[in-house]
C-alpha positions as CSV (number, residue, x, y, z in Angstrom):
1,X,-98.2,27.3,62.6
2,X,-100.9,29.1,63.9
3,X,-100.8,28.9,67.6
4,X,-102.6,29.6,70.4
5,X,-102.4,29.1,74.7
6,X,-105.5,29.1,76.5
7,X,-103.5,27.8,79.5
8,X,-104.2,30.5,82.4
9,X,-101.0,30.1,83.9
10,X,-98.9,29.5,81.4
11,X,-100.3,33.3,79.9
12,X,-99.3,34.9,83.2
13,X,-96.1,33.5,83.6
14,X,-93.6,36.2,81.7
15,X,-90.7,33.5,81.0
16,X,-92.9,31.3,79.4
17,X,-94.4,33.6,77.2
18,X,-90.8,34.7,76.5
19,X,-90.0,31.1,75.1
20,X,-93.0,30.8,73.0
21,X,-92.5,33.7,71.3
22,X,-89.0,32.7,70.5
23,X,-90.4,30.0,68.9
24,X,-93.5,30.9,67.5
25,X,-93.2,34.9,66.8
26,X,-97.2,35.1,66.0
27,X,-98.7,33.1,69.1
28,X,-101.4,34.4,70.4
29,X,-102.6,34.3,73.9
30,X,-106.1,34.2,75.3
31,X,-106.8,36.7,77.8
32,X,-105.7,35.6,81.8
33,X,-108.8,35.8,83.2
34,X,-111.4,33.3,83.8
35,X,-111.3,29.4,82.9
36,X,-112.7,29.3,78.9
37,X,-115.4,27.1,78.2
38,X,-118.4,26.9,76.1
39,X,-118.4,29.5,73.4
40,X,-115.5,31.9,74.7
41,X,-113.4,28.9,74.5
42,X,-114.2,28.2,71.1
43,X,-114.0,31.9,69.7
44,X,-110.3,31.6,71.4
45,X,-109.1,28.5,69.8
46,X,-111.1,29.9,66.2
47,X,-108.4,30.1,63.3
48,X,-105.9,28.2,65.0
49,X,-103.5,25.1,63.9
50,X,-102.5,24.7,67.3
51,X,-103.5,24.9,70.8
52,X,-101.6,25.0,74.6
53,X,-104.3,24.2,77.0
54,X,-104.6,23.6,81.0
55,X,-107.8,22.9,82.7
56,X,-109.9,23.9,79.5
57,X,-112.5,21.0,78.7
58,X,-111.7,19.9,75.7
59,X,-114.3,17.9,73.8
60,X,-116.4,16.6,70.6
61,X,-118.8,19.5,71.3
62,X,-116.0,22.2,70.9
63,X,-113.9,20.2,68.6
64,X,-116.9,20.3,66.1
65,X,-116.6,24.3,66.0
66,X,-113.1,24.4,64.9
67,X,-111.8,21.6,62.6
68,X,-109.0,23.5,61.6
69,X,-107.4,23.0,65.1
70,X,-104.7,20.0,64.3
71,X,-102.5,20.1,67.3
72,X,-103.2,19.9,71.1
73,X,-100.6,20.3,73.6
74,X,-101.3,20.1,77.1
75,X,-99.6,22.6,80.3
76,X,-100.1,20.3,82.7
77,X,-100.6,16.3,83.3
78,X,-104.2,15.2,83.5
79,X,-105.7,14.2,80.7
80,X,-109.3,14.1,82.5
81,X,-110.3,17.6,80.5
82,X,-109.5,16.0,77.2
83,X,-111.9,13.5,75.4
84,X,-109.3,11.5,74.2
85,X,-111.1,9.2,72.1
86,X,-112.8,12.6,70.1
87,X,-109.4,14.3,69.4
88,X,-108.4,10.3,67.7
89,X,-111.3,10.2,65.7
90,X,-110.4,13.4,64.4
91,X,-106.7,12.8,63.9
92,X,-105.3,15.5,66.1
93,X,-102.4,15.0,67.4
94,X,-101.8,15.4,71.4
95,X,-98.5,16.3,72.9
96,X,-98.0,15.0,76.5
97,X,-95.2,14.5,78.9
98,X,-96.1,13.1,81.6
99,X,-94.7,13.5,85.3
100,X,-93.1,17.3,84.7
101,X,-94.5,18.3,88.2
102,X,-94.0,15.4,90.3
103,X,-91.7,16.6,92.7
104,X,-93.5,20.0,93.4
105,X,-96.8,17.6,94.1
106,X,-94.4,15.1,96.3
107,X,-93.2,18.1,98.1
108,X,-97.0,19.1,99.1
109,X,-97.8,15.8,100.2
110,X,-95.0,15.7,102.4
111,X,-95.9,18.7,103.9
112,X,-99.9,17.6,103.8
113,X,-98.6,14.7,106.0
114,X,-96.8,16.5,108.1
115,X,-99.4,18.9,108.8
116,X,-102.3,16.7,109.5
117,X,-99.9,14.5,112.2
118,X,-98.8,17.7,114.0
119,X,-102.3,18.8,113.7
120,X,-101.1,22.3,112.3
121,X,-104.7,23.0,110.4
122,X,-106.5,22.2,114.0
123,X,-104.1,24.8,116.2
124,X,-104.1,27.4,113.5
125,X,-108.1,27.3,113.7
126,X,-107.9,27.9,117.8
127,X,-105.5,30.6,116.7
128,X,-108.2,32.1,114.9
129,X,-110.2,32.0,117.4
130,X,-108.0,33.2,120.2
131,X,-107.2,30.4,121.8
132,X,-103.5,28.7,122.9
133,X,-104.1,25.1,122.4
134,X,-101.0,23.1,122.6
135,X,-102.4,19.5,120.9
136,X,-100.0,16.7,120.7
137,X,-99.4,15.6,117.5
138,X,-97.6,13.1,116.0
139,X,-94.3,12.6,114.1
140,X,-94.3,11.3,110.6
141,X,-91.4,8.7,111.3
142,X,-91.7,5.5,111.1
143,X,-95.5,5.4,110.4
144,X,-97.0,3.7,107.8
145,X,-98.0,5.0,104.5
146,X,-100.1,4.0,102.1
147,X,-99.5,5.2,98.0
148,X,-102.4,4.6,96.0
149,X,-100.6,5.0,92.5
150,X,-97.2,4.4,92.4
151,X,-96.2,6.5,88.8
152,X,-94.5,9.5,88.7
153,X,-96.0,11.2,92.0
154,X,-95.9,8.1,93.9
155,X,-92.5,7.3,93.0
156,X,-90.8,10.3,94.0
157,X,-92.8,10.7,97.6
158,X,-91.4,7.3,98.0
159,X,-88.1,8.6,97.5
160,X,-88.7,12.0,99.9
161,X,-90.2,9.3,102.9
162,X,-86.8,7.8,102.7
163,X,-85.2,9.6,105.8
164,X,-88.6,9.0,107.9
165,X,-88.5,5.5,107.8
166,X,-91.9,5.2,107.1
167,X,-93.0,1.6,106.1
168,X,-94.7,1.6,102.6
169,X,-97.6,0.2,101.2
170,X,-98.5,0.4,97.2
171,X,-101.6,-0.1,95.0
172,X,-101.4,0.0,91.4
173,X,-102.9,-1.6,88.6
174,X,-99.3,-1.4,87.2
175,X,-96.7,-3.4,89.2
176,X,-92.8,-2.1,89.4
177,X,-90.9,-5.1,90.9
178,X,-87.5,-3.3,90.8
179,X,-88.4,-0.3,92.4
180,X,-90.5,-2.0,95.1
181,X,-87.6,-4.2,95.7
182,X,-85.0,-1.1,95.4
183,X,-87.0,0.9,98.3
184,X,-88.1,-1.9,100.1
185,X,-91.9,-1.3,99.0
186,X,-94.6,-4.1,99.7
187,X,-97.7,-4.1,97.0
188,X,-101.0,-4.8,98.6
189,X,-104.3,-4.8,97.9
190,X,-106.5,-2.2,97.5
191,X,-108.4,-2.9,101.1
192,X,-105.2,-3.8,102.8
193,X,-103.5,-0.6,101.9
194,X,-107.0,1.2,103.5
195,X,-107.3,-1.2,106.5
196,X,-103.1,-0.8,107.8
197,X,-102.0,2.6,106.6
198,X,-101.8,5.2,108.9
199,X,-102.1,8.0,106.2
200,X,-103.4,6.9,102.3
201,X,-102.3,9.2,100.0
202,X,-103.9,8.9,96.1
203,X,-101.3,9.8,93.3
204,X,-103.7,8.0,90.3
205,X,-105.5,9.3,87.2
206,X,-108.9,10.3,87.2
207,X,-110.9,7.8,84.8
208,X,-114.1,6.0,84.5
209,X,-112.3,3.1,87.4
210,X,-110.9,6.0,89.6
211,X,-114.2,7.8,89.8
212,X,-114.9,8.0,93.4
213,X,-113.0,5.3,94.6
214,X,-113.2,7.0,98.2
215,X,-116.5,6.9,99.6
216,X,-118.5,6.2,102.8
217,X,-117.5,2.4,102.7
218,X,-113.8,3.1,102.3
219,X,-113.3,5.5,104.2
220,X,-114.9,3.6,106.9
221,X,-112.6,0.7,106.2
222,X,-109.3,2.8,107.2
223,X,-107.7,2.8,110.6
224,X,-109.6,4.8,113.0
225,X,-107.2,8.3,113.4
226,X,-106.0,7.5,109.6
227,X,-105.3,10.7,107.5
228,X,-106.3,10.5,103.9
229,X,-104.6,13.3,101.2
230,X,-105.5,13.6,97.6
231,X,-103.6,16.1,95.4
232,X,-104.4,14.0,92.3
233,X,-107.9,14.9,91.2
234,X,-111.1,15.9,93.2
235,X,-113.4,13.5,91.6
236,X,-111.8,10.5,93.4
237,X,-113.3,11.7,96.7
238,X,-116.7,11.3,97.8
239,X,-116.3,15.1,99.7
240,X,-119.7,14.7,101.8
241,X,-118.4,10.9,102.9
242,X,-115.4,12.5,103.6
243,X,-116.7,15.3,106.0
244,X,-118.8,13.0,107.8
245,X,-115.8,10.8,108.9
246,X,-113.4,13.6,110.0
247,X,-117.4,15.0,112.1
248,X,-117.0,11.6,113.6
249,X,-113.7,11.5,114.4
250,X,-113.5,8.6,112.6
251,X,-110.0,9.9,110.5
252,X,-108.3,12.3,112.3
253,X,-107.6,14.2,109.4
254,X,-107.3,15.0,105.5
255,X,-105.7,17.1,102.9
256,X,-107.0,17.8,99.6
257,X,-105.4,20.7,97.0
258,X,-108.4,19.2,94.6
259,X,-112.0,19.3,94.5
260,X,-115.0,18.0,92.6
261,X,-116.0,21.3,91.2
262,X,-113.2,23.5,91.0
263,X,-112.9,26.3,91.6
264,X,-115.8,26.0,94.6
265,X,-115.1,24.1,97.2
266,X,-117.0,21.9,99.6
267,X,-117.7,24.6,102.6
268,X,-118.6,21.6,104.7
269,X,-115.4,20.5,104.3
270,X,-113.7,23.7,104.3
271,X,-115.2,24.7,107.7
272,X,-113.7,21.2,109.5
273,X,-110.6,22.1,111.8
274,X,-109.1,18.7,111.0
275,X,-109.1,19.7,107.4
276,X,-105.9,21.7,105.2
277,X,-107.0,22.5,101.8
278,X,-105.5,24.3,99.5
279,X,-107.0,25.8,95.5
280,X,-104.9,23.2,93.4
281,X,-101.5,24.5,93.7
282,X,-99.5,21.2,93.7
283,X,-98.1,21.6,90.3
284,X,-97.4,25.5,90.7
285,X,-94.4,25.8,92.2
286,X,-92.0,28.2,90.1
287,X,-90.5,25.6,88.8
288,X,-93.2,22.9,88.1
289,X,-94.8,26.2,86.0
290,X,-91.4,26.6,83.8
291,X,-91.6,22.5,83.2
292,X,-94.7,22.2,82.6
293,X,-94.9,25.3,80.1
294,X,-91.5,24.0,78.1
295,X,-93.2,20.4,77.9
296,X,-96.2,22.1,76.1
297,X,-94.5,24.4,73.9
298,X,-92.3,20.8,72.9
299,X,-95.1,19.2,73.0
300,X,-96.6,21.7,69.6
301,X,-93.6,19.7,67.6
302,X,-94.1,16.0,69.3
303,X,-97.4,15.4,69.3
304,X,-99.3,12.2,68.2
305,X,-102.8,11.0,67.5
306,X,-103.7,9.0,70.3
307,X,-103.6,5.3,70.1
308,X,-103.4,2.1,71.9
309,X,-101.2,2.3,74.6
310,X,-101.3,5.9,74.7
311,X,-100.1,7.7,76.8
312,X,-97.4,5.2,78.5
């Protein structure tokens, strides 16, 4: 099998690279640098079976280039890069394993949250600027918490909230009766999770129903001093909607490690003292990386065309 990894971090991470080669003695990697796309992508997947990828947009436009290329397996979990329904028609298969860096994003949640109630970003701004405010925060136990997507993320931040005793609140268009009823977990709706959650945290996909399900209206509809984080994907967030309610006061503050047009980021935003971001990291913990990277280099031998019910 011809292989190649255009996967930026998987190339820079020795171990990894290490394991592939074990495997797969001629792999070839692309160069480190910056994210392919458009023609340098295309020259770099070029007389390839198989392909690791990360962030890399794959779609019909650079499928049509490169027929040979059978196999897709993707560093990472979102599938938003990948036009699913183009590698299908085609009959390439896709490997995927799903929730490899959940605790590594739980962890940065947890720490998001407790950041934005001790109002760390705000005092480390003053800092900056010479100044000694003491601000009085809040603590993290027993608030409320709102999960929007209760899958693999969602599911183990419930599980790291436990010693807090944090009430929970859960939207999902998938329901998990036995682990709401194991942890105590009460499913509501969509505005009710908005309108009684101290913080809202989103954990979901981003798709064609997830596409900026936080704008000006919702965010308007959360409890005044609510916190919102997103370490899921940046298109969910309406980042100019956002900005204006933290100018307001309206949220007291948010947390995002993703963007809408990675890698710049919303300088309106980023200039806020209520607001901690951080350049997608949540899944790059040392050992999210090494999962990740083994899961794709599994993935070469388990993929599947894509089908009904896929992925699940």
């Amino acid at each position: 099998m011809r292989v190649v990894v255009v996967a930026r971090s998987f190339v820079r991470n020795a171990a990894l690279r290490a394991e592939l080669q074990s495997a797969y003695p001629d792999a070839s990697l692309a160069p480190a640098g910056d994210l392919l796309d458009g023609p340098a992508l295309i020259a770099a997947l070029r007389g390839h079976d198989a392909a690791i990828v990360g962030l890399e947009r794959i779609d019909e436009a650079v499928l049509a280039q490169v027929p040979e290329l059978r196999i897709i397996s993707k560093y990472g979990v979102g599938l938003d890069g990948i036009d699913l329904d183009a590698i299908a028609r085609r009959g390439i298969r896709l490997g995927w394993i799903g929730g490899v860096n959940r605790r590594s994003v739980a962890e940065l949640t947890l720490a998001f949250a407790i950041a934005l109630l001790h109002r760390v970003p705000e005092g480390a701004f003053a800092m900056r600027d010479g100044n000694w405010n003491k601000l009085p925060g809040r603590e993290l136990t027993g608030r409320t918490v709102g999960i929007v997507g209760c899958g693999f993320v969602g599911q183990d931040l419930v599980t790291l909230l436990k010693p807090f005793g944090c009430r929970i609140l859960v939207r999902d268009i998938r329901d998990y009766p036995e682990f709401y009823a194991a942890h105590g977990i009460e499913p509501v709706s969509f505005d009710a999770l908005l309108a009684t959650a101290d913080i809202v945290t989103l954990h979901v996909p981003l798709d064609p129903s997830t596409r900026g399900m936080i704008g000006a209206s919702e965010l308007a509809r959360m409890r005044p001093g609510g916190l919102l984080i997103n370490a899921a994907r940046g298109g969910l967030v309406d980042e100019d909607a956002l900005a204006g309610a933290l100018e307001r006061g309206h949220l007291a503050g948010a947390a995002c490690d993703v963007f809408q047009a990675e890698p710049e980021v919303n300088r309106r935003l980023a200039a806020l003292p209520t607001f901690l971001g951080t350049p997608h990291i949540g899944g790059s913990s040392e050992e999210a990386q090494l999962a990740m990277g083994r899961a794709a280099i599994a993935g070469l031998q388990s993929a599947r065309v894509p089908g009904t019910g896929w992925p699940c």
